[in-house]
C-alpha positions in Angstrom: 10.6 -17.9 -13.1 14.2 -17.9 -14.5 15.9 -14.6 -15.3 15.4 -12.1 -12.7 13.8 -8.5 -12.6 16.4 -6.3 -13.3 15.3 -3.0 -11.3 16.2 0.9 -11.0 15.6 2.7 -7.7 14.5 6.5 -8.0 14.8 8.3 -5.3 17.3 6.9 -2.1 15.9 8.5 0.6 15.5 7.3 4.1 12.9 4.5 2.5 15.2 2.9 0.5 17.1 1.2 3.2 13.8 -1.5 3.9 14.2 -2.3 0.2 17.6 -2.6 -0.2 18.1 -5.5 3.0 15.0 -7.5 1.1 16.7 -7.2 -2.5 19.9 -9.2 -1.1 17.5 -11.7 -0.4 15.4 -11.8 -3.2 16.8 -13.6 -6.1 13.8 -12.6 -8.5 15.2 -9.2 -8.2 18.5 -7.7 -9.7 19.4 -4.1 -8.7 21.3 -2.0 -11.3 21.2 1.7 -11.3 20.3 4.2 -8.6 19.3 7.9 -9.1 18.2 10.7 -6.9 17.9 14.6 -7.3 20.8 15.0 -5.2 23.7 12.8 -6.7 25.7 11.9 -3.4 22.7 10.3 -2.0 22.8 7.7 -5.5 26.9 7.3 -5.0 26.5 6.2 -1.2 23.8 3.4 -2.4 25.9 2.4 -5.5 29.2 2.6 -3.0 27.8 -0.1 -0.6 25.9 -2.4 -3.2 28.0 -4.2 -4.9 27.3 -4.1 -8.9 24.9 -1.2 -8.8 25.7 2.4 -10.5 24.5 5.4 -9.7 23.0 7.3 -12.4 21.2 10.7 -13.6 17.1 10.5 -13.2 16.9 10.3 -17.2 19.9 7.7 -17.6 18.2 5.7 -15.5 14.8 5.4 -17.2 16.3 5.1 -20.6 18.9 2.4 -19.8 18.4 -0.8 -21.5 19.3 -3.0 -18.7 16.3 -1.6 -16.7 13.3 -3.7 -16.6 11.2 -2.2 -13.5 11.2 1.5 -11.8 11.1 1.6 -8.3 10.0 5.2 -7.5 11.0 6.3 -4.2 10.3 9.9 -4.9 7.8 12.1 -3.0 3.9 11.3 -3.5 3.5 14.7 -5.8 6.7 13.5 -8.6 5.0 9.9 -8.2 3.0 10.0 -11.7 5.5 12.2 -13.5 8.3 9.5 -12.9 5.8 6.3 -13.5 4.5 8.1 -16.9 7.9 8.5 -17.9 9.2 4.8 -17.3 6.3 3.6 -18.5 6.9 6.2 -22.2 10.3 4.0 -21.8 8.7 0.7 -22.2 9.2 -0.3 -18.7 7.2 -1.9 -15.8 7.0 0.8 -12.9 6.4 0.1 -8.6 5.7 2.9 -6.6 5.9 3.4 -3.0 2.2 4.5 -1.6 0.1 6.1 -2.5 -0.1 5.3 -6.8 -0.1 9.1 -7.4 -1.5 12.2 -5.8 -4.7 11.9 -6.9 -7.2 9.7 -8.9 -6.7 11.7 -11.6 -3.2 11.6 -11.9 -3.5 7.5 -10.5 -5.8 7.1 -13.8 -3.6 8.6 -16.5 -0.4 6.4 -15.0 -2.8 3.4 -15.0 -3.9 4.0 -18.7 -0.6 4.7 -20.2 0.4 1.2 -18.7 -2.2 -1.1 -20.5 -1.6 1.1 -23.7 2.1 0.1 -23.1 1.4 -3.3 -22.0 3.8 -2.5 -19.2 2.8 -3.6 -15.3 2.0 -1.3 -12.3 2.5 -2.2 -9.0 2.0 -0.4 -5.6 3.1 -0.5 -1.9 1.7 -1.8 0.4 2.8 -4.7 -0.4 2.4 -5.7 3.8 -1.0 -7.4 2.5 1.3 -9.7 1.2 2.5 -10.9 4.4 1.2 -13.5 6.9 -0.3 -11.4 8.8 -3.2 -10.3 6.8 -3.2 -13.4 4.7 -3.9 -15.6 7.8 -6.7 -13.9 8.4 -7.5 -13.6 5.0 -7.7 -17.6 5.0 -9.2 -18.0 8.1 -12.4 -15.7 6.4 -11.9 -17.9 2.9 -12.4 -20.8 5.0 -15.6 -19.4 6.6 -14.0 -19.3 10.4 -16.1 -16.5 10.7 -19.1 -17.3 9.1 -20.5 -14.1 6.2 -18.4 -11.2 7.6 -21.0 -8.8 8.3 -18.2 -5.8 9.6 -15.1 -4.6 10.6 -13.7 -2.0 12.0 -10.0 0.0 11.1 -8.4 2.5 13.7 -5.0 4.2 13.6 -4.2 6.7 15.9 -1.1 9.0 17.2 -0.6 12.1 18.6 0.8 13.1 15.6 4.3 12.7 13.5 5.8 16.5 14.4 6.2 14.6 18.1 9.5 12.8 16.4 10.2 13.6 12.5 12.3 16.9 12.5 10.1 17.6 9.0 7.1 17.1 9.6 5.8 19.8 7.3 4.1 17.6 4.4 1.7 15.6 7.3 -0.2 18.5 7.5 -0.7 20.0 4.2 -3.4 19.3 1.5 -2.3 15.7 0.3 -1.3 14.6 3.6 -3.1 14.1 6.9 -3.2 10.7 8.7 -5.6 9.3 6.0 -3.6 9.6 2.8 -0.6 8.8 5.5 -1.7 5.6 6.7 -5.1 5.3 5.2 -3.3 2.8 2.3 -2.1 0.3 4.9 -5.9 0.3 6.3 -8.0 0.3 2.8 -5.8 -2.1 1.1 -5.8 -4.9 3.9 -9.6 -4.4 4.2 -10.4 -4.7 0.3 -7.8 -7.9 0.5 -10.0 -9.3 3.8 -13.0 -8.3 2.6 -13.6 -6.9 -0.9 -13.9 -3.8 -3.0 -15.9 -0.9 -1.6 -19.0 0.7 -3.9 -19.3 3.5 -1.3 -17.7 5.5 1.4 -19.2 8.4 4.0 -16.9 10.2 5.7 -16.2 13.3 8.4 -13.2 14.8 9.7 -12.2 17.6 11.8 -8.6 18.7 13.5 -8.0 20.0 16.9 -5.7 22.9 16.1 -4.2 25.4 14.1 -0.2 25.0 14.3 2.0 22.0 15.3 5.6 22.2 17.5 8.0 19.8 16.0 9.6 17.7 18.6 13.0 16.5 17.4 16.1 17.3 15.5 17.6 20.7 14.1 14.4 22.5 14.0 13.0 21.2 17.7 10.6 24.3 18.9 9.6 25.5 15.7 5.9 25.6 14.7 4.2 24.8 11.4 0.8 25.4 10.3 -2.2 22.4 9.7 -4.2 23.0 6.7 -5.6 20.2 6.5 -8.0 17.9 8.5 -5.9 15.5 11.0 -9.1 13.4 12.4 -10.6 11.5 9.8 -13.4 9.0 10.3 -15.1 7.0 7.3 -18.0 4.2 6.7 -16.9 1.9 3.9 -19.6 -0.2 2.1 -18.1 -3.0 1.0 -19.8 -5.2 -3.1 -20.3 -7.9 -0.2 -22.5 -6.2 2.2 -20.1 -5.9 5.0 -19.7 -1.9 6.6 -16.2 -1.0 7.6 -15.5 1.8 9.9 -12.5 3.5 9.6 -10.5 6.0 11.9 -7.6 7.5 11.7 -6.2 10.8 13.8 -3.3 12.8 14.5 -5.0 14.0 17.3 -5.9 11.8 19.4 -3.6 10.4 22.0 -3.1 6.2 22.3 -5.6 3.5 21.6 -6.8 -0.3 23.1 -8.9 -0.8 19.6 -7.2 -3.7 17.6 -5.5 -2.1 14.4 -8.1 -4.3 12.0 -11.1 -6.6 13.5 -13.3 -8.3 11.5 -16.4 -9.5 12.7 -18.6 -12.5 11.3 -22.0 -14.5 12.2 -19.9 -17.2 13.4 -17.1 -15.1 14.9 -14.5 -12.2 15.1 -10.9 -11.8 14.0 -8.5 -9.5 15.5 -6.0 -8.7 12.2 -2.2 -7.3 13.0 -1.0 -3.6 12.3 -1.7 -3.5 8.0 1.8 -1.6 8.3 3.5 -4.6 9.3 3.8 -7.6 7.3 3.6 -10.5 10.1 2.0 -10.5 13.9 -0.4 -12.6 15.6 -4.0 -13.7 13.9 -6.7 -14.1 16.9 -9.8 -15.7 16.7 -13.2 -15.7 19.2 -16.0 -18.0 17.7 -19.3 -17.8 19.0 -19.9 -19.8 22.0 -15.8 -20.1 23.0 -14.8 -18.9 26.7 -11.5 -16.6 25.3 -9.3 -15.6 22.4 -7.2 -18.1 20.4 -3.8 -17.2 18.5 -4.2 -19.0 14.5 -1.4 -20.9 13.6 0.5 -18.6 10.5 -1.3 -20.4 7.6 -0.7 -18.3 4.2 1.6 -15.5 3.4 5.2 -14.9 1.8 7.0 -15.7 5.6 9.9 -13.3 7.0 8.8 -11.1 4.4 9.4 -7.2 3.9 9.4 -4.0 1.5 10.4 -4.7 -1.5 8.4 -8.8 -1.9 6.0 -6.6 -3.7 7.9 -6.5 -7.0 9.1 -10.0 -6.6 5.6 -11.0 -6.5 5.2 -9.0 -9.3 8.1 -10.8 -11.9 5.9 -14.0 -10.9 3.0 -12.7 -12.0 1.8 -14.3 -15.4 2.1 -11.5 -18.9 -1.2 -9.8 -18.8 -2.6 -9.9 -15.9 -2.9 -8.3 -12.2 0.3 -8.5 -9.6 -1.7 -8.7 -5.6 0.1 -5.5 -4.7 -0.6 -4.1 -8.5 -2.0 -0.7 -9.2 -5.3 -1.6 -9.7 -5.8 -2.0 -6.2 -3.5 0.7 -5.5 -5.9 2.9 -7.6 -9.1 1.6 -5.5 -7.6 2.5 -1.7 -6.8 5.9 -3.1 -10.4 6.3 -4.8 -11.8 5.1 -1.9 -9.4 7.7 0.6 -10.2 10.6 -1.5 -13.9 10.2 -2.2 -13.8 9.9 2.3 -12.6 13.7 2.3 -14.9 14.4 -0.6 -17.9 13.0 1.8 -16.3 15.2 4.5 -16.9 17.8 2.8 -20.2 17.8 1.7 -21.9 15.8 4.0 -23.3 13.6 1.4 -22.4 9.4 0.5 -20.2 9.4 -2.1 -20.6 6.3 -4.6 -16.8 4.6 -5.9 -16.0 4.3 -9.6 -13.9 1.8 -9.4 -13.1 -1.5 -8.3 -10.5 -4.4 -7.4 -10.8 -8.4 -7.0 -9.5 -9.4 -4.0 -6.0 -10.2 -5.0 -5.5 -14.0 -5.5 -4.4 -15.3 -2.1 -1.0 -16.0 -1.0 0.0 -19.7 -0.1 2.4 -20.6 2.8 5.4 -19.3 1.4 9.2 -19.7 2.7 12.1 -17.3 1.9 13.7 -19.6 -0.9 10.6 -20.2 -2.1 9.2 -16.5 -2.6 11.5 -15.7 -5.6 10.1 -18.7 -7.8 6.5 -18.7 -6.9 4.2 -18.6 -9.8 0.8 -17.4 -8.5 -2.8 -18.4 -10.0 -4.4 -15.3 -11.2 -7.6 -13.7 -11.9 -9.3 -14.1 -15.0 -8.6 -11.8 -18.4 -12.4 -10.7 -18.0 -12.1 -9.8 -14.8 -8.7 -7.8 -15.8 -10.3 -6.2 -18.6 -13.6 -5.2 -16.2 -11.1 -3.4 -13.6 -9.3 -1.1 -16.3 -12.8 -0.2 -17.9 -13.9 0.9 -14.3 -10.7 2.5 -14.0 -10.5 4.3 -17.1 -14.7 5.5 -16.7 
């Protein structure tokens, strides 16, 4: 693709570390500037990355040399930062989820096609060979017509070893908005958009006692749900079931399985980006391991936005913000369900992002990928913006 994609990171928190290995391997992407609320954090990056500078938030999205935002900030600045890159004339990638809400998610996705600027979203582990192995083994009808799947998460909960643990269990967090993006992504990549979602939840107790670091001992309140179950109804027909809990203890339930006429799939953890793709078809006496098949290989954080620079002017990257905006429509309309007890029908919707080939390391910065039509572009941001 030629010239790379000269990027800005804001926000250099404890994230930033996964993306900054992958850049110095990815030679579709050029990092130039660095900013954070608390300067020092910015001078350390800039200090041990050679030709990078660390800037204020607003130098930053008004320098020229400045093509794409990464915005490492916390989910509730994540539309605030985007709107104002995007204001700037530039491309913006945000770590999960796209905003807040759909609400805010909508007006970032908006001001983008106004701007003719691109969005992308983590996860981008759906890029990996992990979940596209098993998204080719279901393209090639290994499995027959899926018919379901099923999606479980589950840990005893994040106070047990992150000394701040606060945010988990307040109104925009919970293991659902966590982790929930890793789950709904991979299954609208394996399987589809969803046109409807039912959900429940519940949580187990009132306070939490954080296990680790300076504040070990101390307990903080849950206002929000921390078991959350949900039925997705898949466009094709196919019914997902999705758990994820706090409050439960360990699991034997494969991460992702997908289950077809003709067989079932066990899928890796959607939070990782490679792992083992196993496959029972009807009639066979055991389990066998796929060979790795499809995917961006010895990939990581941060292959998102290189996909992303190879993605043709005009239309959708695979870890874009259209999808981005469908998991969190589909996660938020689960709570909504929880609420009232009622099915809740989904706005939007997302193409399964164009598959990714068998992809090497040297090849991953070059790759230009075949994708979707401009009609079906232009029928994504009409559901988006309805």
């Amino acid at each position: 693709m030629g010239k790379p994609i000269n990027v800005g990171i804001i926000g250099c928190g404890a994230i930033i570390a996964q993306y900054l290995t992958n850049f110095r391997r990815l030679h579709a992407v050029e990092l130039v500037a660095v900013a954070d609320l608390d300067p020092a954090r910015a001078q350390a990056v800039a200090n041990d990355y050679e030709g990078v500078r660390a800037v204020s938030v607003d130098e930053l999205i008004a320098a020229d040399d400045v093509d794409l935002v990464l915005n490492l900030t916390i989910p509730a600045a994540h539309a605030d930062i985007a709107l104002k890159a995007i204001a700037a004339g530039k491309s913006v990638y945000g770590e999960k989820p796209l905003a807040a809400n759909v609400m805010e998610a909508r007006q970032v996705l908006e001001a983008a096609a106004k701007a003719g600027v691109k969005v992308g979203c983590a996860p981008d582990t759906v890029l990996g060979t992990g979940i596209q192995t098993a998204r080719k083994a279901i393209d090639d009808g290994l499995i027959g017509a899926p018919i379901s799947a099923t999606a479980t998460m589950v840990t005893p909960g994040h106070e047990r070893w992150h000394p701040n643990p606060d945010f988990y269990y307040q109104p925009g967090g919970g293991p659902l908005l966590d982790m929930g993006p890793y789950y709904v992504s991979a299954l609208v990549t394996l399987l589809g958009p969803v046109v409807s979602v039912i959900g429940a939840a519940s949580h187990t107790r009132n306070e939490r006692t954080i296990g680790s670091g300076p504040r070990a001992g101390e307990s903080i309140p849950v206002t929000t749900d921390s078991h959350v179950t949900g039925i997705l109804m898949h466009a094709s027909g196919a019914l997902s079931t999705l758990l994820m809990s706090f409050d439960a203890v360990q699991s034997k339930s494969p991460n992702i399985e997908i289950h077809g006429e003709l067989g079932s799939l066990v899928v890796p953890d959607p939070n990782h980006f490679d792992g083992d793709v196993q496959l029972f078809l009807l009639g066979a006496e055991s389990w066998e391991t796929l060979p790795v098949s499809a995917g961006y290989v010895d990939s990581g954080r941060g292959f998102g936005i290189a996909d992303l620079a190879a993605t043709a002017a005009g239309s959708e990257p695979r870890a874009g913000g259209v999808l981005a905006f469908h998991a969190l429509e589909v996660m938020e309309s689960i709570l909504v369900s929880a609420r009232t007890g009622a099915a809740v029908p989904i706005q939007s919707t997302a193409a399964r992002p164009d598959p990714v080939p068998l992809i090497n390391l040297n090849q991953a910065a070059t790759v230009e990928q075949t994708m979707p039509s401009e009609e079906i572009r232009q029928e994504e941001v009409q559901a988006i913006s309805s």
